[in-house]
N, C-alpha and C positions, 0 to 999 in steps of 0.2 A: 504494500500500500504506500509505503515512503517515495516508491519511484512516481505511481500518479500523483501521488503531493507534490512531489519534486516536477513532476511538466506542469500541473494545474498552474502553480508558480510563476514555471516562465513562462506559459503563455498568457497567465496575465501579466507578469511583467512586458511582455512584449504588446499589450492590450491586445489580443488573437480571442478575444471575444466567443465568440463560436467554440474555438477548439478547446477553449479553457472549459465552456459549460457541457460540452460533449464529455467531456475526460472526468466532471466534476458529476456529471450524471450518472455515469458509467461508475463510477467508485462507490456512488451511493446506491448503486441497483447491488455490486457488489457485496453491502455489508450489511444489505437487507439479507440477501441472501447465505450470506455466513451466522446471522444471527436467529434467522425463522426457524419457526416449529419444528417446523418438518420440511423432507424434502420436496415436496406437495406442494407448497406455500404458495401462491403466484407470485409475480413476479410485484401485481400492484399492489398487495397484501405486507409484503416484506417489507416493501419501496415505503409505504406511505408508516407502516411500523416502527419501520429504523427514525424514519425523519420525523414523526411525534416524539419518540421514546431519547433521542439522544440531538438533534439539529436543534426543533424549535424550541426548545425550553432555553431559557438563560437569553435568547439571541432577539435581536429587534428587526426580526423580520415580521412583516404584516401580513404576510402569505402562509395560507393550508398546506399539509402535506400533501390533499388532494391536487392544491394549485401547482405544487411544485411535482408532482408526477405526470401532471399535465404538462407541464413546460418541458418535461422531460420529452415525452411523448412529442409535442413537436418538435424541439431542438432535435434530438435523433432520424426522428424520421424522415421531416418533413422539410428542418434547417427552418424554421419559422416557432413565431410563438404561438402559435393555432393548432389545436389538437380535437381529436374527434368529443374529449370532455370540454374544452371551452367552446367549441360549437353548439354543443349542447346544452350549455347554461350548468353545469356541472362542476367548472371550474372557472377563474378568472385565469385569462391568459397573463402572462410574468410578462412585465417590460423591462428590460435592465436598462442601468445605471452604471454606467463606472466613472471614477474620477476621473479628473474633477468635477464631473457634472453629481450633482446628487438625488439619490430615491425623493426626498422630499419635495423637490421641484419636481418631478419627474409624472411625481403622485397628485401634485396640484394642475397640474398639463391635463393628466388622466379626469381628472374629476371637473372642469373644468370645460369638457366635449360630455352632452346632454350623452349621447349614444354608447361614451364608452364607460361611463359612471355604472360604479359594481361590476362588469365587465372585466377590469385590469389592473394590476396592482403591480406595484414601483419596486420594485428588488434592487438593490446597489449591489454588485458583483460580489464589494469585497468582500460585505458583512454576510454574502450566499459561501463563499469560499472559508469565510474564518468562522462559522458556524458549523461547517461541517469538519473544519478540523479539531474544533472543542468537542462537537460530535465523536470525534474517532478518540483523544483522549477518554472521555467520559466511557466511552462503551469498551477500552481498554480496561477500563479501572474496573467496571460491571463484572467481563471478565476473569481480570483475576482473583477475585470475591467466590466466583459461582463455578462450583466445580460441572453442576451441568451445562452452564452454557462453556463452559470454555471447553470441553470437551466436545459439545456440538463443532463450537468455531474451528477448535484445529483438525475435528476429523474431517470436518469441508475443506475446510483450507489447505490440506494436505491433498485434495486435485488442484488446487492451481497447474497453470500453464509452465510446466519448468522447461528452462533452452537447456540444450543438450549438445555436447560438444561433438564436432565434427566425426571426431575420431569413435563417437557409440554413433554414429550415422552409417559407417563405413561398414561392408560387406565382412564376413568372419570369414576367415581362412579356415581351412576345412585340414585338421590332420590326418596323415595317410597312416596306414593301421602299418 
């Protein structure tokens, strides 16, 4: 998880907008999924779980986990903040914010147009980014607390994706009797 921290980062640092909430999504679909019931869980189930259970608390974000699974849903998909739940009246689509511009101007913009009032709601990147990594502290700490969840966590986390060096890629020589 330290390496998606570590790109989430720079591509904010580099303001790469998109690929920062792509990478930021993707970690959080992540650690729904390391931390669900079961391995059953959906995926919107886990997603919107983790982000009550360990995101919103503490943080001044004005957005639902449902809103922020929604913006999931379109950032991944679609590259937009429109998703089949903010079509629906289901969720408010996420507008972001990154410095220097700010969620609170962003959020008087929003409310401010008759049509998009309750519709949309004003995310500042950072505090979406530094939220989720208080997120991943706190749900560390849960961990080493609970011997069942951390047992859940590492026996998922132990499929993670491991690279593999060239050399176990390469065909076995075959000894002659």
């Amino acid at each position: 998880m330290s390496q998606l921290v570590d790109a989430i980062d720079m591509c904010l640092g580099e303001r790469s907008v998109m690929p920062c909430l792509i990478l930021l999504y993707s970690a959080i679909d992540i650690m729904g999924s390391l931390s669900a019931d079961n391995d059953k869980q959906r995926t919107t189930s886990s997603f919107k779980a983790w982000v009550n259970s360990y995101m919103l608390p503490g943080s001044n974000l004005r957005c639902t986990a449902t809103d922020l699974y929604a913006a999931r849903c379109g950032i991944v998909h679609s590259y937009s903040s429109e998703s089949q739940l903010s079509k629906q009246g289901k969720a408010k689509m996420v507008w972001y914010a990154i410095q220097p511009a700010g969620a609170d101007m962003l959020q008087e913009r929003i409310d401010s147009i008759a049509e998009l009032r309750g519709k949309a709601v004003a995310v500042q990147v950072e505090t979406l980014v530094d939220a989720f990594k208080s997120g991943l502290k706190g749900f560390d700490r849960v961990v080493s607390r609970s011997r069942p969840l951390s047992t859940r966590v590492y026996g998922r986390a132990y499929r993670f994706f491991k690279g593999m060096s060239k050399e176990s890629l390469e065909p076995r020589q075959e000894q002659s009797a």
